[in-house]
C-alpha positions in Angstrom: -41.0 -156.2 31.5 -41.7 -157.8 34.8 -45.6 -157.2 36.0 -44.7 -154.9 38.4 -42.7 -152.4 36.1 -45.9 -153.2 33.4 -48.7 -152.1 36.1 -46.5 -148.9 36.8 -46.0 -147.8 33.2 -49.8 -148.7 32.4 -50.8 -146.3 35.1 -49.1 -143.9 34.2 -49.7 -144.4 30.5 -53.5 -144.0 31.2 -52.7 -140.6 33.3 -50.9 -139.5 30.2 -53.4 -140.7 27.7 -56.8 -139.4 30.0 -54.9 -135.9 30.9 -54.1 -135.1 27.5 -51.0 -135.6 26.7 -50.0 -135.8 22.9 -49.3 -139.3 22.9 -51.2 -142.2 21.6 -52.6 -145.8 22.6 -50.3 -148.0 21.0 -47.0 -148.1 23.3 -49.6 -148.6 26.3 -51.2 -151.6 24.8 -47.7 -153.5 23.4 -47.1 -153.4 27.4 -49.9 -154.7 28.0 -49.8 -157.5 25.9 -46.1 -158.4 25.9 -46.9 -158.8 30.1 -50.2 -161.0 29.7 -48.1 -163.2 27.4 -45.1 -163.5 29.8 -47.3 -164.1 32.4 -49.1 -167.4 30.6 -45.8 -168.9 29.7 -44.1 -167.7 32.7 -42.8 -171.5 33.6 -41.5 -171.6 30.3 -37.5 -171.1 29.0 -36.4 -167.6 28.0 -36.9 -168.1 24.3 -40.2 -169.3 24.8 -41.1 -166.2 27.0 -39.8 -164.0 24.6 -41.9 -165.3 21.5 -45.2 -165.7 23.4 -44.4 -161.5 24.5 -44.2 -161.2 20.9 -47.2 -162.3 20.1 -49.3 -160.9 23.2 -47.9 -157.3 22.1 -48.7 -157.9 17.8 -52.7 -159.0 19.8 -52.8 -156.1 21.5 -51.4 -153.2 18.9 -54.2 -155.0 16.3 -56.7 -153.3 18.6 -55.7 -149.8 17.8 -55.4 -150.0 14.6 -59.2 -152.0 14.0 -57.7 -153.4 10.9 -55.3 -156.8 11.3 -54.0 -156.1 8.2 -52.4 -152.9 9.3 -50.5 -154.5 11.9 -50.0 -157.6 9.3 -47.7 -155.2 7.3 -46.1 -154.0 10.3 -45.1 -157.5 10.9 -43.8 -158.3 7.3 -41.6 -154.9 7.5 -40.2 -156.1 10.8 -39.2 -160.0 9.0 -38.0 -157.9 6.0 -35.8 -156.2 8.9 -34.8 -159.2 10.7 -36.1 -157.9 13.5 -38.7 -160.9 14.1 -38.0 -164.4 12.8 -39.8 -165.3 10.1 -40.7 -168.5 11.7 -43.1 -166.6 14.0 -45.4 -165.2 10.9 -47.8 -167.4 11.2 -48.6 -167.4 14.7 -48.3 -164.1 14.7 -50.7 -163.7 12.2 -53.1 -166.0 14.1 -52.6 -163.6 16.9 -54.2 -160.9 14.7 -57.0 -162.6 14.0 -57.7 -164.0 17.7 -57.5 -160.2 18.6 -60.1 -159.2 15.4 -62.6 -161.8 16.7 -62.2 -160.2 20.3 -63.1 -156.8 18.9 -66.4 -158.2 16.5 -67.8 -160.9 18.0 -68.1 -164.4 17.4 -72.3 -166.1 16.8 -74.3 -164.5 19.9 -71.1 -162.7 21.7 -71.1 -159.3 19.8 -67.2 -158.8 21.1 -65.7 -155.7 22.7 -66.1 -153.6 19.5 -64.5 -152.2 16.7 -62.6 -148.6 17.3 -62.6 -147.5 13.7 -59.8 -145.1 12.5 -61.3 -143.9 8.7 -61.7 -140.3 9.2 -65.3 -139.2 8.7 -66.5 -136.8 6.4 -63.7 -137.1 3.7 -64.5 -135.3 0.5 -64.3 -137.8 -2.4 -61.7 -137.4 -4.5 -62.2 -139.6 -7.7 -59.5 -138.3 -10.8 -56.2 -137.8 -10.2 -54.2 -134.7 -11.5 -50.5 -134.4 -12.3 -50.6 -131.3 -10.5 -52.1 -133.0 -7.6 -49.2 -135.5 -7.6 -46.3 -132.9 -7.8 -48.2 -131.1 -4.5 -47.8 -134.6 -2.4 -44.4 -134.7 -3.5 -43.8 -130.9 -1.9 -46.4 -132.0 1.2 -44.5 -135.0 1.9 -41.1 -133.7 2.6 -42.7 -130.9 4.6 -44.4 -133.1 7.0 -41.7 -135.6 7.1 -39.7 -132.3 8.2 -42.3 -131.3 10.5 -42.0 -135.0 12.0 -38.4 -135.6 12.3 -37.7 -131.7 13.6 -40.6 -133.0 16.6 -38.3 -136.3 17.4 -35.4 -134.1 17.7 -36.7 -131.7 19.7 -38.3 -134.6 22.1 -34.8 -136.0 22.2 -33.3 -132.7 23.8 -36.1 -133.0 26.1 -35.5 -136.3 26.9 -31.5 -135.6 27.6 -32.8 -133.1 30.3 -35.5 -135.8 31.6 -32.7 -138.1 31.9 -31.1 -135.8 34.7 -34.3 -134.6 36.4 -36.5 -137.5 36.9 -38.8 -136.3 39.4 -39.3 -132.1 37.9 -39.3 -133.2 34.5 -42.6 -134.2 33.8 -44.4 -131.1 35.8 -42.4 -128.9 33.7 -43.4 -131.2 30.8 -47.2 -130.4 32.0 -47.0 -127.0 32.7 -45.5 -126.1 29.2 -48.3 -128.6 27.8 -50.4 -126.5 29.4 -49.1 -123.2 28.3 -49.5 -124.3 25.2 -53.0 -124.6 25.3 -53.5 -121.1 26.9 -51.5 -119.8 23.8 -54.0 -122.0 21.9 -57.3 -121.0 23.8 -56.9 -117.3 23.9 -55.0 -116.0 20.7 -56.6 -118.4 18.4 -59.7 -119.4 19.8 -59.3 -122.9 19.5 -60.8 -126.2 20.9 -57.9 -127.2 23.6 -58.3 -131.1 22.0 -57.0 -129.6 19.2 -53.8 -129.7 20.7 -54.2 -132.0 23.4 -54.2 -136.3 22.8 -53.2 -138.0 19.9 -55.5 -136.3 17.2 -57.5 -139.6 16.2 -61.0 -139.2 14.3 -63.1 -136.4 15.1 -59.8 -134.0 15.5 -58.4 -134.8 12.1 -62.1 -134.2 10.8 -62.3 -130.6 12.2 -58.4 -130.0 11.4 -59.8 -130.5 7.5 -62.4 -128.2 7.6 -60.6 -125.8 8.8 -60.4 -122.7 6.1 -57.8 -120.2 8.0 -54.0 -120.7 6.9 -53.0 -119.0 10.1 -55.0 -121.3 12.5 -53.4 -124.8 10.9 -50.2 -123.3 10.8 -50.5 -122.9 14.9 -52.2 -125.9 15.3 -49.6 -127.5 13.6 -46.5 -125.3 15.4 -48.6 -125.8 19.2 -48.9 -129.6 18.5 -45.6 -130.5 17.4 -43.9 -128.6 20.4 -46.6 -130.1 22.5 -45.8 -133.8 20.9 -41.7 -133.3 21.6 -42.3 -132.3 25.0 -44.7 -135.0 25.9 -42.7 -138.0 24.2 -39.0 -136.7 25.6 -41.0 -135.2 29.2 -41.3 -138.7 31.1 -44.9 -139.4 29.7 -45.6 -142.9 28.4 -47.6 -143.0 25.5 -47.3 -144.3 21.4 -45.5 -142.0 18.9 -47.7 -143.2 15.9 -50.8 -140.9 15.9 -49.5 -137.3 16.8 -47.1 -137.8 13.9 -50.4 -138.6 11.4 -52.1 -135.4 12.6 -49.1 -132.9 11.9 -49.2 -134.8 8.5 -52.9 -134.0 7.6 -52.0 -130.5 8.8 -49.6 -130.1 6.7 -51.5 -131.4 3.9 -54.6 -129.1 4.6 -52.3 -126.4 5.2 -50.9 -126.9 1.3 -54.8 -127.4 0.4 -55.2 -123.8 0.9 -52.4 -122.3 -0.1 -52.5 -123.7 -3.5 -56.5 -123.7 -4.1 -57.8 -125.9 -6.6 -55.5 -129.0 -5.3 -58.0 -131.3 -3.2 -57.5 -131.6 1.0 -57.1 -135.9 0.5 -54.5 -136.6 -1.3 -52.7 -134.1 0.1 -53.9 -135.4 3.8 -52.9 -138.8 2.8 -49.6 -138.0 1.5 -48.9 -136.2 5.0 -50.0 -138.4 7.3 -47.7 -141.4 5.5 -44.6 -139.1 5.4 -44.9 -138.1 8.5 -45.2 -141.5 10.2 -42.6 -143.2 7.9 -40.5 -140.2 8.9 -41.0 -141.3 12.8 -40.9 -145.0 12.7 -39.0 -145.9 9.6 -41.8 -148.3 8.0 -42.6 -146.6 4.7 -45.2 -149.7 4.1 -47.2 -149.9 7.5 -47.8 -146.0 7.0 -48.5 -146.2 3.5 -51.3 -148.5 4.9 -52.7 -146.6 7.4 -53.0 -143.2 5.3 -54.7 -145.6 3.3 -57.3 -146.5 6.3 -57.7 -142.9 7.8 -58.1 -141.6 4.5 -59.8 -144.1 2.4 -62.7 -142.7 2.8 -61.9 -140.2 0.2 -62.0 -143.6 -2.7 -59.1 -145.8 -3.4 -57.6 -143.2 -5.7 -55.7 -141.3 -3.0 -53.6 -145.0 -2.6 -50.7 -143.5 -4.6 -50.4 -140.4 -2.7 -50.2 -142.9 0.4 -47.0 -144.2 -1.0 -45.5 -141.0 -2.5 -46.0 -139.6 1.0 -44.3 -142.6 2.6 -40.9 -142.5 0.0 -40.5 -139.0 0.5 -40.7 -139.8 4.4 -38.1 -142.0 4.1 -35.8 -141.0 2.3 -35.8 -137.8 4.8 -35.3 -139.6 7.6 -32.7 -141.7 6.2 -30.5 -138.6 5.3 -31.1 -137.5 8.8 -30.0 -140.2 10.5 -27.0 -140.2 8.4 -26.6 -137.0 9.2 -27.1 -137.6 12.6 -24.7 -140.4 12.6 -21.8 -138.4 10.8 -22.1 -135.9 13.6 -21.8 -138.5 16.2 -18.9 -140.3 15.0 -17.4 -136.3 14.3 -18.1 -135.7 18.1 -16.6 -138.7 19.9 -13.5 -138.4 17.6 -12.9 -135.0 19.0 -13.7 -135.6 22.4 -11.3 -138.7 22.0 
């Protein structure tokens, strides 16, 4: 985008992200980056322009994950796509490491520092059960459900934001807001359990929770919350809500069917549920893999159950979705 458009969408990216609005970091900082590196080779021929963007924005989105490797698979899945040349791999994997050594340092310069995403306080989980595998199975299509019923709600939002610009995001806020009164005063809950992305110390307290009733709200009030906030006019990344509803779903299975352990099942949830949203089964394997790991190594095949089941769901829907489409402008034709 040009500079101008990028200082207006990071401002109000960081009114959406300080106000507490269910949206994550990541959208913010591809802006970012994609604007620094257009502004460096600004001289430059299109083509040029458009790589060095490329490789600003993969700089930038390394930061939030605090893992290059992370974003490394995000890149592969994209070549895999054809959606990035595969010529650009390496230096776009040189732009991952640049941005690592910005965040830890390099001899006396201790860098900006590390924002790690491992959950804290996982309980271990060290033998896996078959039982435990066929509950990842039933966790992963619900929160891939969860997810995908949230980007179609956010889409109807986003076809009434299309025709009122200027309303559309107070009315975004003041049902954000309702939602946090429901939140507040019938459940007695922490409002950040609703509000932001749900990063860290959120997904920590939303698996110690021990009520069935409380995570099924949390998870009802942040998915409405997350639809209205991504369709409302706010500007924000997609990536984290959708990892919270999937630990909630995977704690809320954790206590329906006692005796199966909260990680696997958290880890299963959180890679459905963000396959189900951006289509990269892989990248979302990985990063269920880094929030939870924690937990030991051993929740890494419930990472990629969770992230098959996730897409396969959102591949029927958008077949679905596409039938329907075709079915629509046939009639109207």
């Amino acid at each position: 985008p040009p500079p101008l458009n990028a200082v207006s969408i990071l401002l109000a990216s960081a009114g959406t992200l300080m106000f507490g609005f269910v949206l994550g970091p990541e959208a913010p900082l591809i802006i970012l980056g994609t604007t620094i590196g257009a502004l460096i080779v600004r001289r430059s021929d299109t083509t040029t322009v458009q790589m060095a963007m490329l490789v600003g924005g993969v700089a930038s989105i390394g930061a939030v994950f605090g893992n290059p490797f992370v974003t490394a698979f995000m890149i592969l899945e994209f070549i895999a796509l054809g959606a990035i040349p595969r010529i650009l791999m390496l230096p776009l994997f040189v732009a991952l490491g640049a941005g690592y050594l910005t965040q830890v340092g390099i001899g006396s310069w201790n860098g900006f520092g590390l924002h790690p995403l491992t959950v804290p306080d996982m309980p271990t989980y060290s033998a896996i059960d078959i039982a435990d595998l066929g509950a990842a199975i039933v966790v992963g299509l619900v929160a891939a459900i969860v997810a995908v019923l949230g980007r179609l709600l956010a889409e109807r939002v986003d076809s009434v934001n299309t025709k009122h610009r200027i309303a559309m995001p107070f009315a975004a806020a003041l049902a954000i807001t309702g939602l946090v009164a429901i939140a507040v005063l019938v459940f007695d809950l922490d409002p950040s359990m609703i509000l932001f992305s749900g990063q860290g110390d959120a997904m920590s307290t939303l698996i110690n929770e021990s009520a069935i009733g409380v995570v099924i709200a949390i998870v009802a009030l942040k998915a409405v919350g997350y639809a209205i906030s991504l369709g409302g006019g706010m500007r924000g990344g997609p990536i984290f809500p959708a990892t919270f509803l999937g630990v909630g779903v995977g704690v809320l299975f954790a206590l329906v069917f006692t005796g199966v352990p909260v990680s696997p099942l958290a880890t299963a949830g959180i890679a459905a549920a963000a396959t189900a949203m951006i289509r990269l089964p892989f990248t979302s394997a990985m990063l269920a893999l880094l929030l939870i790991g924690g937990a030991g190594m051993e929740v890494a095949p419930f990472a990629i159950i969770g992230s098959v089941v996730g897409f396969a769901v959102r591949q029927r829907v958008d077949v679905y979705t596409e039938k329907r489409s075709s079915l629509v402008k046939n009639s109207s034709n």
